[in-house]
C-alpha positions as CSV (number, residue, x, y, z in Angstrom):
1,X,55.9,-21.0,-25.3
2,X,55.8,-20.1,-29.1
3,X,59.7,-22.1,-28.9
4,X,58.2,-25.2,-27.0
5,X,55.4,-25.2,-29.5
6,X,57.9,-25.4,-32.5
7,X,59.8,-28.0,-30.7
8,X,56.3,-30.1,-30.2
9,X,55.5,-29.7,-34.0
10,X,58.9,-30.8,-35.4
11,X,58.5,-33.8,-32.9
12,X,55.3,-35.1,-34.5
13,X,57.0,-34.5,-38.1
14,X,59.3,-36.6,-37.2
15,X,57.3,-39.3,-35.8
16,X,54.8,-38.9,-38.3
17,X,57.3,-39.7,-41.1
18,X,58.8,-42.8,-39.2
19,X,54.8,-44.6,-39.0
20,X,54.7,-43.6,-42.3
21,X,57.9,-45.4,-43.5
22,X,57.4,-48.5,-40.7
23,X,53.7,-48.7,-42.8
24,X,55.3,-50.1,-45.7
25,X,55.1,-50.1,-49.8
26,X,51.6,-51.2,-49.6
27,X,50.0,-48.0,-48.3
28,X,52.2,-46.2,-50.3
29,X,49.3,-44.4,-52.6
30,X,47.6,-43.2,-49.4
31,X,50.8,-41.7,-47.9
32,X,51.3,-39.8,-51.2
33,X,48.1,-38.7,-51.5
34,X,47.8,-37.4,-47.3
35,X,51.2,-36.2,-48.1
36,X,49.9,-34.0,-51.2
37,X,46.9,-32.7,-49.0
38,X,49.4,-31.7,-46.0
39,X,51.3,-29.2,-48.4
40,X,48.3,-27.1,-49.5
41,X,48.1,-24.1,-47.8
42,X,44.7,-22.8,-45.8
43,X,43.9,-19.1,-45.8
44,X,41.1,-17.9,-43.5
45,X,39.8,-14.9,-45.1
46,X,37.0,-12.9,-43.1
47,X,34.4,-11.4,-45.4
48,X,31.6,-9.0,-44.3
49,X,27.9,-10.3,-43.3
50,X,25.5,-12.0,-45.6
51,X,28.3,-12.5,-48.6
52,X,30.1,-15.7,-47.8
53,X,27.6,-17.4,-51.0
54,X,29.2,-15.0,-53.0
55,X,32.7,-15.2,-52.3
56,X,32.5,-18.9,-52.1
57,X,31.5,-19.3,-55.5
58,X,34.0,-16.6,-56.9
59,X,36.9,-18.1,-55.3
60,X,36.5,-21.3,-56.9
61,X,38.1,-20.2,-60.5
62,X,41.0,-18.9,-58.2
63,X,41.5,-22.1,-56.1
64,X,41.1,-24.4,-59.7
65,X,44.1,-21.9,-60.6
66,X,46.0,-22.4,-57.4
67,X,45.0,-26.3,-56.4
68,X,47.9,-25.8,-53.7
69,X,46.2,-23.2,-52.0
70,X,42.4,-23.9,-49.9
71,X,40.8,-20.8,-48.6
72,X,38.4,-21.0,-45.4
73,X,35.6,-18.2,-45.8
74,X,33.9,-16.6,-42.5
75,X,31.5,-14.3,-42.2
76,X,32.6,-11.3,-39.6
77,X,31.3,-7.7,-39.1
78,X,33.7,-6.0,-40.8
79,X,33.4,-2.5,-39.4
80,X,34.9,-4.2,-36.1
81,X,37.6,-5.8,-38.1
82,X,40.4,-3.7,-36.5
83,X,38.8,-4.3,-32.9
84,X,38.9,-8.1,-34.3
85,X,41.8,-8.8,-35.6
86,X,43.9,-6.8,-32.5
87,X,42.1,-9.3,-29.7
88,X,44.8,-11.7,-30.9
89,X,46.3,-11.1,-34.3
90,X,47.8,-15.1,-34.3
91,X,44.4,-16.6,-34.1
92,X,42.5,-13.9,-36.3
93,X,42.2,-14.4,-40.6
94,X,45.0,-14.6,-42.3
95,X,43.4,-11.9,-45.2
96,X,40.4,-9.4,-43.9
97,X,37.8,-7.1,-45.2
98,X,37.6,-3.5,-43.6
99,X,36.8,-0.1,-44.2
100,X,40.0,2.1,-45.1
101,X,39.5,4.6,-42.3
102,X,40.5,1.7,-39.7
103,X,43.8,1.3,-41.5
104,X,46.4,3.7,-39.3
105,X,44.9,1.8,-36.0
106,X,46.6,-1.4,-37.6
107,X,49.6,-0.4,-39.1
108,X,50.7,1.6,-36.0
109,X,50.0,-1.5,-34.0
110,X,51.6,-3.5,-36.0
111,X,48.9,-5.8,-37.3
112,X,49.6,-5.5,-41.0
113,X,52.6,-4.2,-43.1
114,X,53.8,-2.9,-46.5
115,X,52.5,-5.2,-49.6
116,X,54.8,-6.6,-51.6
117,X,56.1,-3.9,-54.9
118,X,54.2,-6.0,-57.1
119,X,51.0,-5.9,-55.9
120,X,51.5,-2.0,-55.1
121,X,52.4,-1.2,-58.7
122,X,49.4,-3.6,-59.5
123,X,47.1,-1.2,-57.6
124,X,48.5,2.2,-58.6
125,X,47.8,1.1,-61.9
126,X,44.4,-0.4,-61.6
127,X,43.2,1.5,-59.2
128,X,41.2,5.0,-59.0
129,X,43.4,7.7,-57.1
130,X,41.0,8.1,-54.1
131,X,41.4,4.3,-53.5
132,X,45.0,4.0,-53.8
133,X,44.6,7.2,-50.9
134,X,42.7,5.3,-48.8
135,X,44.9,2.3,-49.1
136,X,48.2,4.4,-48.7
137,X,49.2,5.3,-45.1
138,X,52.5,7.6,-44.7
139,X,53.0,6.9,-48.5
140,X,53.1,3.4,-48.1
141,X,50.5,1.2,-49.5
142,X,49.0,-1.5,-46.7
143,X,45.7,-2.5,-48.2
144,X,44.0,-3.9,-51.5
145,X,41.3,-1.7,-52.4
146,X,38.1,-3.2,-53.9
147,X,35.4,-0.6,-53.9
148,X,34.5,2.6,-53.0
149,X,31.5,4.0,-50.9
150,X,29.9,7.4,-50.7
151,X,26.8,9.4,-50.0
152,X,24.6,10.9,-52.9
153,X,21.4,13.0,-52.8
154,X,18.3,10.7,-53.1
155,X,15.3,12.5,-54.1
156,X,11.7,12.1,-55.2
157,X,11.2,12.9,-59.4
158,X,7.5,14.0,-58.6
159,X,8.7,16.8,-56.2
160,X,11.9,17.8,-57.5
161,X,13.3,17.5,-60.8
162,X,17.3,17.2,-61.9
163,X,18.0,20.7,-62.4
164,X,16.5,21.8,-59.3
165,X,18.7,19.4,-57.3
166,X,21.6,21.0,-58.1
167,X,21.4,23.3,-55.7
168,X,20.5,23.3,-52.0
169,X,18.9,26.5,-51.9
170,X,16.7,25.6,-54.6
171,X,15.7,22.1,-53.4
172,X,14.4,24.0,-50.1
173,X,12.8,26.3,-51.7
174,X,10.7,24.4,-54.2
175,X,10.6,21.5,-51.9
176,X,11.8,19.8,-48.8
177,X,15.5,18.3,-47.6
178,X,15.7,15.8,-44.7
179,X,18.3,15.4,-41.8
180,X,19.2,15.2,-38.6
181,X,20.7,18.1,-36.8
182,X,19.2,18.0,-33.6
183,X,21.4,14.5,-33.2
184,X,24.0,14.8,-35.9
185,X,26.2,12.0,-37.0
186,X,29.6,13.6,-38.5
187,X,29.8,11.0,-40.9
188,X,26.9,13.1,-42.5
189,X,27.6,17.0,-41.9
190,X,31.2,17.2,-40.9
191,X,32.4,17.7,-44.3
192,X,30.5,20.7,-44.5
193,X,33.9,21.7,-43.1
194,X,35.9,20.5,-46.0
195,X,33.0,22.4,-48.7
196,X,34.6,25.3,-47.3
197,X,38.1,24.8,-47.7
198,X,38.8,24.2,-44.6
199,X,40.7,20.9,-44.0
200,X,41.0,17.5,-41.4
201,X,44.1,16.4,-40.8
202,X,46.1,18.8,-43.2
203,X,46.5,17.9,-46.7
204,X,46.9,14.3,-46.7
205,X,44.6,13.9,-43.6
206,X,47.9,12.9,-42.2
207,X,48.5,15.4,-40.1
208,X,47.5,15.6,-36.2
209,X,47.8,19.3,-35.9
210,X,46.6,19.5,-39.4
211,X,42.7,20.6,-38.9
212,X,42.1,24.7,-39.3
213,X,38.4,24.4,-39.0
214,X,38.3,27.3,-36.3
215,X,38.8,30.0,-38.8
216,X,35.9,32.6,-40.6
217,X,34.9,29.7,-43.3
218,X,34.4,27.0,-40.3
219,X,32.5,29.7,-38.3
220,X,30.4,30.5,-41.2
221,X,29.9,26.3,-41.2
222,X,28.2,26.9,-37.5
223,X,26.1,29.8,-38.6
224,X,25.1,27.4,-41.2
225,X,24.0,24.7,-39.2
226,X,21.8,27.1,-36.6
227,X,19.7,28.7,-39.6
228,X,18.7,25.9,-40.7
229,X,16.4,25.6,-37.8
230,X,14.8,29.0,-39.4
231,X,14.7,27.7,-43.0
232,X,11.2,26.0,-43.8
233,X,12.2,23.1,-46.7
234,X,15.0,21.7,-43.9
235,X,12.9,19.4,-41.7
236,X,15.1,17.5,-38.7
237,X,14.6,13.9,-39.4
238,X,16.0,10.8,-37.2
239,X,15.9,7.3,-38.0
240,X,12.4,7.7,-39.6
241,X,13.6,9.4,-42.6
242,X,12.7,6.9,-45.2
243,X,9.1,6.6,-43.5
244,X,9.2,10.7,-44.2
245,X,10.5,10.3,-47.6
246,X,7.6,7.9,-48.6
247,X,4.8,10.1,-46.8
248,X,6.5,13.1,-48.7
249,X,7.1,15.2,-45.7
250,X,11.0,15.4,-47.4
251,X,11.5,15.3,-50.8
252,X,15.2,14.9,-50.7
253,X,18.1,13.4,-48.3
254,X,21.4,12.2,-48.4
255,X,22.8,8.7,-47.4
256,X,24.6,6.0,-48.8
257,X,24.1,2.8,-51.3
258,X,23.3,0.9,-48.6
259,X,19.6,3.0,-48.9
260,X,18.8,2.5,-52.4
261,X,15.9,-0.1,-51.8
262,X,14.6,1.2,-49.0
263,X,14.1,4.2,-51.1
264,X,12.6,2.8,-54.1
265,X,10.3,0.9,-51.6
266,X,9.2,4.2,-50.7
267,X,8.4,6.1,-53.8
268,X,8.6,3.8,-56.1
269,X,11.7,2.7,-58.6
270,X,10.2,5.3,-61.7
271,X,9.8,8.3,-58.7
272,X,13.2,7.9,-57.4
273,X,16.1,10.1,-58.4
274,X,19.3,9.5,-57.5
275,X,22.4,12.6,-58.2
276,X,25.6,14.1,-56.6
277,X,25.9,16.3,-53.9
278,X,24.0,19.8,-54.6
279,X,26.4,23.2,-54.6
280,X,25.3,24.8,-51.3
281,X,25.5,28.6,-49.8
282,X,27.6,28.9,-46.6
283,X,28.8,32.2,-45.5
284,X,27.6,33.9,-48.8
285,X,29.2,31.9,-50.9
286,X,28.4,29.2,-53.2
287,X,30.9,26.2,-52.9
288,X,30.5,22.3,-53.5
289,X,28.9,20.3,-50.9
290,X,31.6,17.5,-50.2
291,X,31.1,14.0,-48.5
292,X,33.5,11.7,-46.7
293,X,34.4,9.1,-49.0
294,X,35.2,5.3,-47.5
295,X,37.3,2.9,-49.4
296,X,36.9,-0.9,-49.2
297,X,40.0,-2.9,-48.1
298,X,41.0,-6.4,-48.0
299,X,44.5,-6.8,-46.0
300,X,46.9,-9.4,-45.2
301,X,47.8,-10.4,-41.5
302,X,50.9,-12.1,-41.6
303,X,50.8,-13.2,-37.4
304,X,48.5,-16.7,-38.0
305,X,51.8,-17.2,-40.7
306,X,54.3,-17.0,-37.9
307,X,57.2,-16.6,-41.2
308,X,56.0,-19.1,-43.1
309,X,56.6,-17.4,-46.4
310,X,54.6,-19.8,-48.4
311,X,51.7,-18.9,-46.2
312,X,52.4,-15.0,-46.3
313,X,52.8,-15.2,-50.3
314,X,49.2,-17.0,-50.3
315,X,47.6,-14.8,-48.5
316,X,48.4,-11.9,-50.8
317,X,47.7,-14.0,-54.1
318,X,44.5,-14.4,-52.6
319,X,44.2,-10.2,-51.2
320,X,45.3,-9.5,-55.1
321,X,42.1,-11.9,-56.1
322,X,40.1,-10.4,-54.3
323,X,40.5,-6.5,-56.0
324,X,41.6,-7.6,-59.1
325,X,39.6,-6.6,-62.2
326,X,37.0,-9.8,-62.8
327,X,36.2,-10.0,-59.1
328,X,35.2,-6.1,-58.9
329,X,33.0,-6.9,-62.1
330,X,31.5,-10.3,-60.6
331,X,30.6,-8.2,-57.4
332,X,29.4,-5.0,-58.8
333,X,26.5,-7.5,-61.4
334,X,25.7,-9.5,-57.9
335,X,23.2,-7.8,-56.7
336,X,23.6,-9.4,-53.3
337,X,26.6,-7.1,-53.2
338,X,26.3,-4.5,-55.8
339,X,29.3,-2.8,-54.6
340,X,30.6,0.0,-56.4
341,X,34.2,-0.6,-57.8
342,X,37.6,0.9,-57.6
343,X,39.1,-0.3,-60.9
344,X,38.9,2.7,-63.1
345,X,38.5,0.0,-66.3
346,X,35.4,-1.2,-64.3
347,X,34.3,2.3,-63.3
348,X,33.8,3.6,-67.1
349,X,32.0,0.4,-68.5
350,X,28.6,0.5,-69.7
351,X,27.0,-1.3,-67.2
352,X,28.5,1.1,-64.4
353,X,27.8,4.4,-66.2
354,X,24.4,3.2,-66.6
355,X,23.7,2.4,-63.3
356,X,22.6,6.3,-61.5
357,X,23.6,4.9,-58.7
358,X,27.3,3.9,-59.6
359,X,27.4,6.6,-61.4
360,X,26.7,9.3,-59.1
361,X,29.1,7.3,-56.4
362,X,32.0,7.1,-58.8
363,X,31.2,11.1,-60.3
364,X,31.3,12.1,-56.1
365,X,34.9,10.1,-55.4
366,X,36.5,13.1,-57.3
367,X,37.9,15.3,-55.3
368,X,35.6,18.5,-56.3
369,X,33.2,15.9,-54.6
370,X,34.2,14.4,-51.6
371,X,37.6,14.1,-49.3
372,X,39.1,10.5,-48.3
373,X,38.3,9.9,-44.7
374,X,41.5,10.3,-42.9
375,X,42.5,6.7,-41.6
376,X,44.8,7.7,-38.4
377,X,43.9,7.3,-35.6
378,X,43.3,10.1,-33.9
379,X,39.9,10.6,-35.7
380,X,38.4,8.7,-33.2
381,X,38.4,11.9,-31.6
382,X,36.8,13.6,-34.7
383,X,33.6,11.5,-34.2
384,X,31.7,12.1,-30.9
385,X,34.0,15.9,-30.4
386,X,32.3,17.3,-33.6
387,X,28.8,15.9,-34.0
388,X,28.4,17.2,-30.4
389,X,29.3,20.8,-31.7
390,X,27.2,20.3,-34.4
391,X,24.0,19.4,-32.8
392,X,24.9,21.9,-30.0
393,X,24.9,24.9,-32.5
394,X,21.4,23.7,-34.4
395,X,20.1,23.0,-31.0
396,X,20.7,26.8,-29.9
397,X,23.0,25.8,-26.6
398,X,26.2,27.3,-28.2
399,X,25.6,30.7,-29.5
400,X,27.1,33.1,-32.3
401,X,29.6,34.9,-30.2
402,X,30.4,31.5,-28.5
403,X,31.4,29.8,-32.3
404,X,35.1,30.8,-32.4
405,X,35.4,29.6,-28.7
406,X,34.0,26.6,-29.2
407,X,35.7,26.0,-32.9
408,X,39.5,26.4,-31.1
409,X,38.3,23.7,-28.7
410,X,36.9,21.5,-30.9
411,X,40.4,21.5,-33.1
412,X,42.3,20.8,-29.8
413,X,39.5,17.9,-29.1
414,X,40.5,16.5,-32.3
415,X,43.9,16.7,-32.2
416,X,43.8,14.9,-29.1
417,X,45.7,18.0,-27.6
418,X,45.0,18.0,-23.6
């Protein structure tokens, strides 16, 4: 079919040019003119929801700099981008938004492949180390990172103050902390695993056979989890926590950027703190709480290209764009985006380390902070396999001398291991 289609195409060229040429001199402006508009090159890049105003305008310095190259914006959801983009990879965008934990699904399938040298020198220059990692996958870069994304502790000034917020033990004590264990979402508490040393995926959260969570410090994790049903500031919360928070029932919880107004909606934009992650007690002793941390991505599917290397290069010229420098800044000021950036220049300007809320996202994608989400794809077994442990524990179905049991099966869930 594809080899029919071809055939097709160069037909019509060739017709094309011989009712061009039987037109004659005097519609010879017009021919030049369709002719100039038939050699620019289209890229349909998908962007998440509710930021196609934002992309549109910022893309028009780039197309005045590259009048040979039109881009097409769409809104998609971009946490389905890899279910999007494999449906059919030859009708999808030629350059996509998606989170960085979706990028071993397409690179094992095929759907995107090593950037060009440039733009992967580009990156490991411009780029923080955690976003490079989270665009790097089997030490070979796939992705254009443009921001980064990770939980903080939200709390309320007139209940807690900074000092007492860095430390779990003392924000329970003087006060309250919200979340949901009774239902837990492993985005949330499964790197409780990691603040113990314990690790996902091995090193590099590569590794399939990698995760050692059913040892003493991942048992300790589970002990954890069920005392919290005994300790009075942790109150179980589901999707009513910012409700709680405004009511003061909690005075503290955890979530992402994507919270911030909700927040100061509910106490008030002077009452609202915002900080890193609080050191925590588990198994006696005091380590770092860590958090997952997600990268933003932007790659290039070269399928809707079929070889056309012109295409191909303008689809990266447009990725590059995209993460570059004066884009991340453009972004991070928007406040319909206010995304925090990648670009270590852009990380430790003013305007970022004055934000609290940049600030405490950029201070937690250290490592003593938080752990890059592994990307391969075998953590869709992580998901449902460990909340389910989780909430099991807190809920008092799996009991103490059950925790090693169930810890050796939840690593072979993981793994994938039948």
């Amino acid at each position: 079919m594809k080899s029919n289609l071809k055939k097709y195409l160069v037909s019509g060229v060739l017709l094309g040019a011989a009712a061009l040429t039987l037109a004659g001199c005097g519609s010879e402006a017009k021919n030049e003119s369709a002719s100039d508009s038939s050699d620019n090159t289209e890229v349909t890049l998908w962007v998440t929801t509710d930021s196609k105003k934002f992309y549109t305008n910022i893309l028009k310095d780039f197309e005045k700099d590259n009048p040979d190259i039109n881009v097409k914006v769409v809104e998609t959801e971009d946490a389905k981008a890899q279910e999007n983009v494999k449906k059919d990879p030859s009708s999808a965008a030629d350059v996509f938004a998606l989170p960085h934990d979706q990028l071993g699904q397409l690179v094992d399938s095929g759907v995107i492949q090593e950037i060009p040298e440039k733009y992967a020198d580009e990156i490991k220059a411009d780029q923080s180390e955690t976003a490079l990692a989270g665009a790097t996958y089997k030490d070979k870069v796939y992705a254009f990172p443009y921001g980064i994304e990770s939980q903080v502790l939200y709390y309320n000034k007139k209940l807690l103050n900074a000092d007492q917020v860095n430390n779990y033990e003392t924000i329970t004590k003087e006060a309250t902390f919200g979340g949901n264990l009774k239902a837990v979402d492993a985005y949330k508490f499964g790197s409780l695993f990691m603040s113990v040393g314990d690790k996902l995926f091995g090193d590099n959260g590569e590794d399939v056979n990698g995760t050692d969570w059913n040892n003493p410090a991942g048992v300790s994790v589970l002990q954890w989890i069920a005392d919290q049903k005994d300790n009075p500031g942790f109150v179980n919360v589901g999707d009513d926590y910012i409700s709680q928070f405004e009511n003061e029932k909690i005075a503290s919880f955890e979530s992402g950027p994507w919270d911030k107004e909700k927040a100061i909606e509910a106490v008030g934009e002077d009452n609202l703190g915002i900080a890193v992650y609080p050191k925590i007690t588990i198994g006696g002793n005091e380590v770092q709480q860590k958090a997952f941390l997600g990268v933003k991505l932007y790659a290039v599917n070269q399928a809707p290209a079929d070889g056309d290397a012109k295409k191909i290069a303008a689809d990266y010229k447009v990725a590059a764009y995209l993460s570059n420098q004066t884009t991340q800044e453009a972004q991070f000021k928007d406040k319909s985006r206010n995304i925090i950036p990648s670009n270590t220049t852009i990380q430790q300007a003013d305007y970022v380390m004055n934000d609290e809320l940049a600030k405490a996202v950029v201070t937690m994608s250290g490592p003593e902070y938080s752990v890059v989400m592994p990307k391969i794809p075998e953590m869709a077994n992580f998901w449902t396999s460990s909340a389910a442990v989780l909430s099991d524990t807190y809920n008092g179905k799996i009991k103490p001398d059950q925790y090693q049991a169930k810890l050796d099966t939840l690593v072979k869930d993981i793994s994938g291991e039948k």
